[in-house]
C-alpha positions as CSV (number, residue, x, y, z in Angstrom):
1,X,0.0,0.0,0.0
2,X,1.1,3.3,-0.9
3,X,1.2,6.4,1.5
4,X,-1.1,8.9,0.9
5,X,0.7,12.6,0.7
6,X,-1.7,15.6,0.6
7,X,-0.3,18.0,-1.8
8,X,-2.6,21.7,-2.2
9,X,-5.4,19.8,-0.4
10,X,-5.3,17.1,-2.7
11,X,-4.2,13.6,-2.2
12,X,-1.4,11.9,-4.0
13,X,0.5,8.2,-3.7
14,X,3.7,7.6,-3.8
15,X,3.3,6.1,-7.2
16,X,1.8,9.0,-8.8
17,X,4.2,11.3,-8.3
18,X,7.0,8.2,-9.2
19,X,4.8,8.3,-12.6
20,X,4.9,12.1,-13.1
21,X,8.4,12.2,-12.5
22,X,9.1,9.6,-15.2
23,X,7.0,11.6,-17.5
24,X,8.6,14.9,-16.8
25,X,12.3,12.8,-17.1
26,X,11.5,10.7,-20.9
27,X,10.2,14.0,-21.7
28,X,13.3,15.9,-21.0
29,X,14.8,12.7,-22.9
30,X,13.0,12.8,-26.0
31,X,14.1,17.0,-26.2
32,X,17.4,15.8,-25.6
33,X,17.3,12.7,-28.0
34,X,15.8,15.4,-31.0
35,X,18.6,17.9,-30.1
36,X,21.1,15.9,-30.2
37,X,20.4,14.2,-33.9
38,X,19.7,18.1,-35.2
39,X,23.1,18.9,-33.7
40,X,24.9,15.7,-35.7
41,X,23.0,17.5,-38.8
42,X,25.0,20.5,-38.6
43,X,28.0,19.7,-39.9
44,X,26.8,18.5,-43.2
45,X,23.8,21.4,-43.3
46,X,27.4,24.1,-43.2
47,X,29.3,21.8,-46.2
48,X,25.9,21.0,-48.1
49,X,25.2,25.1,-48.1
50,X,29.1,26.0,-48.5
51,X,29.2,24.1,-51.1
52,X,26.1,25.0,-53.0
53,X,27.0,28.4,-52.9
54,X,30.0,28.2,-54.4
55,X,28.1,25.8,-57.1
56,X,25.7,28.0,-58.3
57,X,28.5,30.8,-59.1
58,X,31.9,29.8,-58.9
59,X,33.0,33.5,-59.1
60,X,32.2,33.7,-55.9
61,X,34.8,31.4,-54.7
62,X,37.4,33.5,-56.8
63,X,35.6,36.7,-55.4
64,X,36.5,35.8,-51.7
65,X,40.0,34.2,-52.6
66,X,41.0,37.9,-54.1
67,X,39.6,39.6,-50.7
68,X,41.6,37.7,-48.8
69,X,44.6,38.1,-50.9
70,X,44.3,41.8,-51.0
71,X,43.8,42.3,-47.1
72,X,46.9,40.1,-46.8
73,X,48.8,43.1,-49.3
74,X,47.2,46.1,-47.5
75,X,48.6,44.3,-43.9
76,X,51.8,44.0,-45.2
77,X,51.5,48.2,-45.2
78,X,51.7,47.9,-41.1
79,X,53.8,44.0,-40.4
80,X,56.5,45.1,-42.4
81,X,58.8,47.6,-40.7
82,X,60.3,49.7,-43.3
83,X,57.0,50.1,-44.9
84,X,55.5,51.0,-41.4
85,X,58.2,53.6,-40.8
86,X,57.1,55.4,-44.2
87,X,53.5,55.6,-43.4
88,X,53.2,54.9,-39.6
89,X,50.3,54.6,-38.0
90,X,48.1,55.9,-41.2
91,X,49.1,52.5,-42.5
92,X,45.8,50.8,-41.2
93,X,43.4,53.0,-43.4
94,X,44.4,51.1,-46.5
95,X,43.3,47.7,-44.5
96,X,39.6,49.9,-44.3
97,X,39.7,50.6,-47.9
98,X,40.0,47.3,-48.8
99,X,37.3,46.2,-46.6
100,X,35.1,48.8,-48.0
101,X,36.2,49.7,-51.4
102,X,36.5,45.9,-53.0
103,X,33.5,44.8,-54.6
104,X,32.4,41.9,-56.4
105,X,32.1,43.5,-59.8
106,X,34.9,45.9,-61.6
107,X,32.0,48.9,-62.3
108,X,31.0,48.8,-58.3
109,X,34.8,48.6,-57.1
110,X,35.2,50.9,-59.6
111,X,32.7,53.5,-58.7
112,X,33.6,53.6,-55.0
113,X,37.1,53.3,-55.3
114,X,37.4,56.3,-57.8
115,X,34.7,58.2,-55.1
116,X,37.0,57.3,-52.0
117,X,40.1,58.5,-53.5
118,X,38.6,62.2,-55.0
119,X,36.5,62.6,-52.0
120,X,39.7,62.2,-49.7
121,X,41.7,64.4,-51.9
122,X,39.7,66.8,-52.3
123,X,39.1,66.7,-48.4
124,X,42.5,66.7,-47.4
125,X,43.3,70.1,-50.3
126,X,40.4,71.8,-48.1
127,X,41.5,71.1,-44.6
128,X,44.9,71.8,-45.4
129,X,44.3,75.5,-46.9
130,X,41.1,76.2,-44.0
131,X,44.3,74.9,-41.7
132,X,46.6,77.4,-43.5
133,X,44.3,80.3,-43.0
134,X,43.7,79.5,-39.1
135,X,47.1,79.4,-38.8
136,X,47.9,82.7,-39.7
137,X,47.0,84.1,-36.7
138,X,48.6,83.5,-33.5
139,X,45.1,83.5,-31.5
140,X,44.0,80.5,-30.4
141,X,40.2,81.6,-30.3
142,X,39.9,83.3,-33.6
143,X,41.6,79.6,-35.0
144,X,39.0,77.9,-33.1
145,X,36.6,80.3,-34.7
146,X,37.8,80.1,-38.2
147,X,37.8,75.8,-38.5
148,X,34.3,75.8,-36.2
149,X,32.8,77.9,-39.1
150,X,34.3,75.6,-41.8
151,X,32.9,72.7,-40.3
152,X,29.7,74.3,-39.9
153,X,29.7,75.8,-43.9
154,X,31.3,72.7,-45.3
155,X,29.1,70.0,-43.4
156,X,26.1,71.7,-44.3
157,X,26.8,72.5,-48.1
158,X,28.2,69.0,-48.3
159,X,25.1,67.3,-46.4
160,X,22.4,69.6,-49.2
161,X,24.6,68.3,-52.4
162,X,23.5,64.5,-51.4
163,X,19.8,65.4,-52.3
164,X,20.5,66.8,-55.7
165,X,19.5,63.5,-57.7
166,X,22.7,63.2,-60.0
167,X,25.0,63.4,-57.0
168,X,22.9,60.9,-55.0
169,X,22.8,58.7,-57.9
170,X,26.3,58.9,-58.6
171,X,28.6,60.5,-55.9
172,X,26.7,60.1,-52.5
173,X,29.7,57.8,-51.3
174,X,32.2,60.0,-52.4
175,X,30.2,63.2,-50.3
176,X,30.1,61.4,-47.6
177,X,34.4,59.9,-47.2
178,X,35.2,63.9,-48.2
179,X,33.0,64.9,-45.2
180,X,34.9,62.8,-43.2
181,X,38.0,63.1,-44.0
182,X,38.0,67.0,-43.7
183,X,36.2,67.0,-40.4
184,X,39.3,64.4,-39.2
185,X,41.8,66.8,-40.4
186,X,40.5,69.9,-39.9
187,X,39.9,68.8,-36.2
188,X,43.4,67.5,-36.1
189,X,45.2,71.0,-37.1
190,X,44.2,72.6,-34.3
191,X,45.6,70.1,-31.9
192,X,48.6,68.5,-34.0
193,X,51.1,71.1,-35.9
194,X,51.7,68.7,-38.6
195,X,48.5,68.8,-40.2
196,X,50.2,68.4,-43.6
197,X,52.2,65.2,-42.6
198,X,48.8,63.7,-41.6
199,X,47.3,64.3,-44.8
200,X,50.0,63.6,-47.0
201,X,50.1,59.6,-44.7
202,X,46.3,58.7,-44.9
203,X,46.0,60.1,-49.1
204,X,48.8,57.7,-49.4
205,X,47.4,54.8,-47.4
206,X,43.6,55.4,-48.9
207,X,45.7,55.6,-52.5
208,X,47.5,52.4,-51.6
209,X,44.4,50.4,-50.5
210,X,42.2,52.0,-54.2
211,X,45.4,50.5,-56.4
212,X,45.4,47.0,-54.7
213,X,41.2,46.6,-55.5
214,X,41.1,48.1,-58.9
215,X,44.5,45.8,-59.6
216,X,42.6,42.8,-58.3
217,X,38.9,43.8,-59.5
218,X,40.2,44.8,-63.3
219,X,43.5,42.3,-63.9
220,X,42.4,39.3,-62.1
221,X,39.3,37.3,-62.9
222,X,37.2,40.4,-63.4
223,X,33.6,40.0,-62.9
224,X,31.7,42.6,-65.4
225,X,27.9,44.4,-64.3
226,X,27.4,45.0,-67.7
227,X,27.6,41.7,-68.3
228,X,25.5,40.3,-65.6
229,X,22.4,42.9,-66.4
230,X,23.2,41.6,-69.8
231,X,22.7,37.4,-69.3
232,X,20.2,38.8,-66.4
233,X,17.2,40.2,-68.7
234,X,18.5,37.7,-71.0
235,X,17.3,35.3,-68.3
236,X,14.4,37.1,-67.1
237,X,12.7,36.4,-70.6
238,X,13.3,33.0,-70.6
239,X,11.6,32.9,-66.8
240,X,8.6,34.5,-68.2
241,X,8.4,32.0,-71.3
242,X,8.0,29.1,-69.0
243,X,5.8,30.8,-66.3
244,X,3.2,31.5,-68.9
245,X,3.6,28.0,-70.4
246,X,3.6,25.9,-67.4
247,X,0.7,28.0,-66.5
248,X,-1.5,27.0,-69.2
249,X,-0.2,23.2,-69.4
250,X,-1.2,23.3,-65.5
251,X,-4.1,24.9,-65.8
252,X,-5.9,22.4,-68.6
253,X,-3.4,19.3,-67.1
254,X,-2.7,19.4,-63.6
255,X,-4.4,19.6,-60.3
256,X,-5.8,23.3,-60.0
257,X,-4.8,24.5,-56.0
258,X,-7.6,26.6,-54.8
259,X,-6.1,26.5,-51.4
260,X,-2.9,27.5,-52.0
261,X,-1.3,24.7,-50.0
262,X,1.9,24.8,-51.9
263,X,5.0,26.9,-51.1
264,X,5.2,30.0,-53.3
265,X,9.5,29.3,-53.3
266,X,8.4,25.7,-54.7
267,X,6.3,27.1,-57.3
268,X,8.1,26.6,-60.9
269,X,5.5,29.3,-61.8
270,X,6.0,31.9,-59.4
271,X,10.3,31.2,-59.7
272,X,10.1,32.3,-63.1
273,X,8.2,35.2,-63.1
274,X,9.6,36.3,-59.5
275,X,13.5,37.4,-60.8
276,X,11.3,39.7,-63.0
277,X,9.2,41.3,-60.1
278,X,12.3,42.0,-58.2
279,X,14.5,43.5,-60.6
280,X,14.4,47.5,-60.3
281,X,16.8,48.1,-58.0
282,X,19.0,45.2,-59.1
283,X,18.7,46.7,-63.3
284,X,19.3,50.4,-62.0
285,X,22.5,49.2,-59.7
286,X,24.0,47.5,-62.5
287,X,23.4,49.8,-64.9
288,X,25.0,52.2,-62.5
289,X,27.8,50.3,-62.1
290,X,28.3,49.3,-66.1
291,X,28.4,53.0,-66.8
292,X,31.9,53.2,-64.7
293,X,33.7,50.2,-66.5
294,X,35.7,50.8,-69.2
295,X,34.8,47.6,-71.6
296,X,32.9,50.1,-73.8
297,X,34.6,53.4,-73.5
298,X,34.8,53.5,-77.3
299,X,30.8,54.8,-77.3
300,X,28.3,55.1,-75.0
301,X,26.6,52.1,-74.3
302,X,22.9,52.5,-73.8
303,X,23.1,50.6,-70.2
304,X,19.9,52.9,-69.4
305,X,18.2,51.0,-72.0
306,X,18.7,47.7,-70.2
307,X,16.6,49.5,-67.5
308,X,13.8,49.6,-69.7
309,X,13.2,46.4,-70.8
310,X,13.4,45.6,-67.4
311,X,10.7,48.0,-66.7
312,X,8.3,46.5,-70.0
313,X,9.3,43.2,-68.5
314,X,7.5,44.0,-65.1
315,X,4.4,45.4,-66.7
316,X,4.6,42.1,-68.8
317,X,4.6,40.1,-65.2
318,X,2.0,41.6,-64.0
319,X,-0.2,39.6,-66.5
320,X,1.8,36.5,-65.8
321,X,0.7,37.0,-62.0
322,X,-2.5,37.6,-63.2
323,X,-2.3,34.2,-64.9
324,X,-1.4,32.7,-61.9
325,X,-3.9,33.6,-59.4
326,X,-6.4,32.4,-61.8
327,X,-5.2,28.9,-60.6
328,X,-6.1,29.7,-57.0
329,X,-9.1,31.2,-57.7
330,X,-11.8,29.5,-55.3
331,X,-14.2,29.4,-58.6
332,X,-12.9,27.4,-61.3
333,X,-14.1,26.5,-64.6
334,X,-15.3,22.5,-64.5
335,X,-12.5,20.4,-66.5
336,X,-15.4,19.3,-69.4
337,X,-15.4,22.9,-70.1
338,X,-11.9,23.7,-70.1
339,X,-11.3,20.7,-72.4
340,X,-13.4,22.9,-75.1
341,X,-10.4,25.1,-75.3
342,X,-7.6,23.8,-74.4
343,X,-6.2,23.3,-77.8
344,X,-5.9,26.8,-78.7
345,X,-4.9,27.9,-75.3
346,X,-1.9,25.9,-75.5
347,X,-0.7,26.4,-79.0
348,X,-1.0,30.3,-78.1
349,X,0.9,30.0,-74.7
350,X,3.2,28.3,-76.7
351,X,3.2,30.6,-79.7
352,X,4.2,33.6,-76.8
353,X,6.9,31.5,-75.1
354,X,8.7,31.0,-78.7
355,X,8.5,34.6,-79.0
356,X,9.9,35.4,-76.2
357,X,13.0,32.8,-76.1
358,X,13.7,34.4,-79.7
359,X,14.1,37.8,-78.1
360,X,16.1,36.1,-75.4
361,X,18.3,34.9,-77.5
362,X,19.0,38.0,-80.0
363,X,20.3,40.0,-76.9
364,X,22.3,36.7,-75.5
365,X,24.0,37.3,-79.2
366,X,23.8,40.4,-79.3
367,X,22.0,40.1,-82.6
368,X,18.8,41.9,-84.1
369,X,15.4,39.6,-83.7
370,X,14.1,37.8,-87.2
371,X,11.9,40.4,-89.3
372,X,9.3,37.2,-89.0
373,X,9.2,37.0,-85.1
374,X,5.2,37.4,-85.0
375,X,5.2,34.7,-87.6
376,X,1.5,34.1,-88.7
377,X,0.9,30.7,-86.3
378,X,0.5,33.2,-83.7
379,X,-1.6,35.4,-85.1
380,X,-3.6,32.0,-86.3
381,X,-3.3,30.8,-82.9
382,X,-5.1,34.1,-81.4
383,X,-8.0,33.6,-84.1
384,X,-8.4,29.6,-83.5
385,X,-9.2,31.1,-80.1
386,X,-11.8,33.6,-80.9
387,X,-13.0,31.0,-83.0
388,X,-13.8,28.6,-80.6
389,X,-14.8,31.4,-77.8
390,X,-17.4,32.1,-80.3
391,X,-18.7,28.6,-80.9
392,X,-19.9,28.4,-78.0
393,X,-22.3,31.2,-77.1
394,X,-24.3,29.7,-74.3
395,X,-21.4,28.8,-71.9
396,X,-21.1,32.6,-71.7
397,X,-24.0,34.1,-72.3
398,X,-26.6,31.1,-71.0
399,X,-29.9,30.0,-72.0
400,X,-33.1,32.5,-71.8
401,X,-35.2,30.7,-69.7
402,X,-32.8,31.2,-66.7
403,X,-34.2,34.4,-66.2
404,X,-38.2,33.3,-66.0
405,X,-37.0,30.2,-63.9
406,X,-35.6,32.3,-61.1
407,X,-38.7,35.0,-61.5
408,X,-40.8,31.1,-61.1
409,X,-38.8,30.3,-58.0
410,X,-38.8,33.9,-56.1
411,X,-42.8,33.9,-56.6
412,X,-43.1,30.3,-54.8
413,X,-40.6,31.2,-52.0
414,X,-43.3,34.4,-51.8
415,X,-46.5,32.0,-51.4
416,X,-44.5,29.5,-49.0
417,X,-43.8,32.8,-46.7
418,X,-47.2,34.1,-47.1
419,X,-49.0,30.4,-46.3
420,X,-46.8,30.2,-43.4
421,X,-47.7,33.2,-42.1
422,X,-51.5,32.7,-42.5
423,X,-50.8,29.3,-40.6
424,X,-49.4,31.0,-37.5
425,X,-51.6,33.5,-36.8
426,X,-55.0,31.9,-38.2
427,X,-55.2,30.4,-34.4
428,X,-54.9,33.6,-33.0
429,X,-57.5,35.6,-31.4
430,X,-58.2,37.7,-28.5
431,X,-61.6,38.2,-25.8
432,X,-64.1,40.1,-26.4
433,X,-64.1,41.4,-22.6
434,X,-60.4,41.9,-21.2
435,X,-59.4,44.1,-17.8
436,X,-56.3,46.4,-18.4
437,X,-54.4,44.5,-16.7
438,X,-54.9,41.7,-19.2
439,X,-55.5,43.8,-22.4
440,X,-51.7,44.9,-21.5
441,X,-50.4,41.7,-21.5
442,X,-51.9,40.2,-24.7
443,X,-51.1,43.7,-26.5
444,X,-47.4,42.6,-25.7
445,X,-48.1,39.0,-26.5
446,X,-49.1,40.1,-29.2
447,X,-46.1,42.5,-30.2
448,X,-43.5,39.8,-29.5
449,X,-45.2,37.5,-31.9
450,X,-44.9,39.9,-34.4
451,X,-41.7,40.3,-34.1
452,X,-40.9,36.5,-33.8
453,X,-43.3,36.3,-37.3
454,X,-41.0,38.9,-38.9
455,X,-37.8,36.8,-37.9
456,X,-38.8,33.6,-38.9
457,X,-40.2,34.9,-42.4
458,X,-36.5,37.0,-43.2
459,X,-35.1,33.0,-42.2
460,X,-37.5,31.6,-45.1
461,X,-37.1,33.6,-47.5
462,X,-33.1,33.8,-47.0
463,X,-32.3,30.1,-48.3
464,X,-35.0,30.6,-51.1
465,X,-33.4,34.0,-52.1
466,X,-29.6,32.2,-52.1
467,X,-31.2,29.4,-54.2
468,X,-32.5,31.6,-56.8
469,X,-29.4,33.2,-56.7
470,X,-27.0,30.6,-57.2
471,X,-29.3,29.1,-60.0
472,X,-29.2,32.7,-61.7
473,X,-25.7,32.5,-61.9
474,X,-25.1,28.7,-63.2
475,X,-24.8,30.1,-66.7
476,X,-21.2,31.9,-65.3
477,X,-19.3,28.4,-65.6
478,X,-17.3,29.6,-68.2
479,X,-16.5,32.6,-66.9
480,X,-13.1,31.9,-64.9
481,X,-12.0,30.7,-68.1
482,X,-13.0,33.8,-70.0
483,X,-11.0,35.6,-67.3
484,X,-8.1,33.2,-67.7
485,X,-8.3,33.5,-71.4
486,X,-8.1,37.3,-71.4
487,X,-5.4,37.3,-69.6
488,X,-3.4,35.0,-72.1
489,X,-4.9,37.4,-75.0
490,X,-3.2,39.8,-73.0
491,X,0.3,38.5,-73.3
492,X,0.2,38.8,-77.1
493,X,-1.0,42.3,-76.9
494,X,2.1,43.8,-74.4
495,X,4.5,41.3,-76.5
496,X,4.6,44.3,-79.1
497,X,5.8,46.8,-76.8
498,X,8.7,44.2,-75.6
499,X,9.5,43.5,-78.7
500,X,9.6,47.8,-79.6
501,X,11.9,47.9,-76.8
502,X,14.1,45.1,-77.0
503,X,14.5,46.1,-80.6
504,X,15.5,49.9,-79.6
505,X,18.3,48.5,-77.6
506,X,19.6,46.4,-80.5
507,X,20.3,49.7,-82.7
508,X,21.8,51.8,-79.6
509,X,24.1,48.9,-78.5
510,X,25.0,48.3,-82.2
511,X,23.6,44.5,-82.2
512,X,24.4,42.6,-85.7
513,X,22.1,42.6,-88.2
514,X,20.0,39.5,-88.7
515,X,20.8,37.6,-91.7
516,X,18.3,34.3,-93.3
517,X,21.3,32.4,-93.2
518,X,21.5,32.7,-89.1
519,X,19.8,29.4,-87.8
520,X,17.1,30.4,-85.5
521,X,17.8,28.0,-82.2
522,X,15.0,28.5,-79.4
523,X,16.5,27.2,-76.4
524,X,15.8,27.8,-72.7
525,X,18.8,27.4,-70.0
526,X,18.1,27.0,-66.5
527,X,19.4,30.6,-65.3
528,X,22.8,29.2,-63.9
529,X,22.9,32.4,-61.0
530,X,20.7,34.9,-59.3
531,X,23.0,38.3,-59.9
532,X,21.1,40.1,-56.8
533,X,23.0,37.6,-54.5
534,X,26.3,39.0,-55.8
535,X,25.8,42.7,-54.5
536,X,26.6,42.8,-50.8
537,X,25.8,45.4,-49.0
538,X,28.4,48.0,-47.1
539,X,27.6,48.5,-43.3
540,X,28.5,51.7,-42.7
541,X,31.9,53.7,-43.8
542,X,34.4,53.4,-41.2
């Protein structure tokens, strides 16, 4: 026999608390048990995603080997003592550059490089002739006075060029190390008599630290923007050709998801149409950074124009979204229906996805589109459509005596309500003699029957009403499909103003002409890299 503890003025064994500690302890075990297999996972989780990202773009590999190469030249600045006796301590500021300055493409190193080493020049010039004209007078206060009101003019004219939009665009970095730098040495020449020796070590360590990234960035394995914004709306095209096509083949094929179950990043669909959504700021950073690399210095390449079709290609994606949300929609067309047109649905989808792996491939090489890229089969595509949209005139339009059956139906839910109500209150009737006291209380009988009357007819008639108006509408079947059709009509009708715009950027950049002999290959690569994983961002600037 157990002993009986009282515990809160309730009474436990011995062998019920021996069983809630054995809970509480495999409990504690299992935690332990899943921890410890999700900690044996770890190790090859780190290799599996090292190595993946190195997979998917080599250059990165070759990216981080030069980084680490060039710190190890900008150190050698401060290990090695001669060197560290030329520059002394200043040494260190060409390790920052590094840091800060290397990119992974030649246009971005380029561009903040070149804006480091003008802003700090400039910076130093400025400090050193405000420090020159303090220094002129022996009186401590009106020096004081002098650089105060230097820092006051230049910080503040500085800090008002950043929102003019050229020098945001362009030269915000470059503002920003030339504020800076003159604060530092402005501040400096009032305390330290050598203000020139100070300027003259850190322009020669920031000048140091620019040379090793452009050498590494331009000399050794460069990596290009220009080309990555080229192969990247090269690729974007080709995402949109088989978003619109795996839409269609899904949408008369496969299982339709009104539920939306699956994961948006596991969506073939939504990855091809997603690099295109997201591209703005990637398009406009490249083409900022193209415009600094001197692979086309001969003329002026219309990088701007990349920007645009990237901007037509979002308005283009916008349909292709469309597309896709009509295979969530919670109404869908019934599959007997669908099978009516799926035919020239297809052939069109697929008419629009040659069209645009064509114009993928004239800008991969760099060659004019064929004269004949809205060859006739899609134009007879679009009318095979039309054709069979118009052979079927009830699925969209629906019989004419749908509208006399629901006028039948509301006028029996009427006369159901109306014999119901006569049922209720035919057994209903009052005294001929009553005392107040009584002609009160039927008069409020007889209000809360009325009331209760009133309720119970609005809970008739409701169902009756829905009825009617779910029957009214049975002739709308087809008309997710008409929206889904529209949507692919469309596509045809924005593929003229891609094709306007991909052509305009074939005569600025100079593309080759199109000749019959070329043999017209419609291909479509898996996009081997996602270029907005390249750009990393800079955390502050020292």
């Amino acid at each position: 026999m157990f002993p009986i503890v009282h515990v809160s003025g309730k009474e436990m064994t011995m062998g019920d608390s021996e069983n809630e500690n054995g809970k509480i302890i495999g409990k504690w075990n299992k935690h332990v048990h899943v921890f410890g297999e999700r900690l044996r996972k770890v190790p090859s989780l780190v290799w599996k995603t090292t190595w993946n990202v190195g997979y998917e773009d080599p250059r990165r590999v070759i990216h981080a080997f030069k980084v680490g190469l060039s710190l190890t030249l900008a150190s050698l600045l401060y290990l090695l003592e001669p060197l560290y006796h030329e520059i002394g301590q200043s040494a260190i500021w060409a390790v920052m550059t590094v840091v800060v300055v290397l990119e992974f493409t030649s246009g971005a190193t380029l561009c903040k490089g070149l804006n480091r080493a003008l802003g700090t020049l400039l910076a130093g010039l400025l400090a050193f002739i405000v420090s020159y004209i303090a220094t002129a007078s022996s009186d401590r206060i009106f020096q004081a006075v002098i650089i105060g009101a230097a820092i006051f003019f230049i910080g503040g004219l500085s800090t008002y060029m950043r929102f003019i939009p050229y020098i945001k665009k362009n030269y915000d970095y470059g503002l920003v190390i030339f504020l800076m730098t003159f604060n530092l040495i402005a501040l400096s020449s009032y305390r330290v008599d050598s203000v020139l020796k100070i300027a003259h070590e850190r322009l020669s360590s920031i000048a140091i630290g620019c040379a090793i990234c452009l050498i590494m960035s331009l000399l050794m394995f460069p990596n290009w923007s220009g080309e990555d914004l080229h192969n990247s709306t090269a690729f974007k095209l080709e995402g949109l050709a088989k978003s619109i096509e795996a839409c269609v083949n899904v949408y008369f094929y496969g299982e339709v998801d009104t539920n939306g179950d699956n994961k948006s990043s596991e969506d073939p669909i939504y990855k091809g149409y997603k690099n295109v959504l997201d591209s703005k700021s990637i398009d406009e950073t490249l083409a900022l950074h193209a415009s600094w690399e001197p692979r086309h210095s001969c003329h002026r390449f219309p990088w701007q124009q990349y920007v645009k079709v990237g901007a037509i290609l979002r308005q283009f994606g916008y349909t292709v979204v469309a597309l896709h949300g009509c295979l969530r929609s919670e109404i869908q067309t019934p599959r007997s229906v669908r099978a009516m047109f799926k035919d020239p649905c297809i052939r069109l989808a697929a008419e629009v996805s040659k069209v645009l792996i064509e114009l993928s491939n004239s800008i991969r090489n760099r060659r004019h589109c064929s004269p004949e890229i809205l060859s006739d089969h899609l134009h007879e595509a679009l009318q095979d459509l039309n054709t069979a949209i118009k052979s079927q005139p009830r699925l969209f339009l629906g019989p004419k005596h749908k509208h006399n059956h629901a006028n039948n139906m509301l006028k029996i839910a009427a006369a159901q309500v109306e014999q119901g109500r006569q049922g209720k209150t035919s057994g209903f009737s009052l005294s001929s003699v009553k005392t107040d006291s009584s002609a009160l209380f039927e008069w409020k009988t007889k209000r809360d029957s009325l009331m209760q009357l009133k309720e119970n007819e609005r809970k008739s008639l409701r169902p009756q009403l829905s009825k009617i108006a779910i029957t009214s509408l049975e002739f709308s079947e087809a008309l997710p499909f008409a929206a889904f059709a529209s949507l692919l009509v469309e596509t045809v009708a924005k593929l003229d103003l891609v094709i306007e715009e991909v052509e305009e950027l074939g005569r600025l950049a100079c593309f080759k002409e199109f000749t019959p002999g070329d043999e017209i290959v419609v291909t479509c690569e898996e996009p081997r890299v996602d270029v907005s994983r390249n750009n990393l961002p800079s955390h502050g600037m020292e």
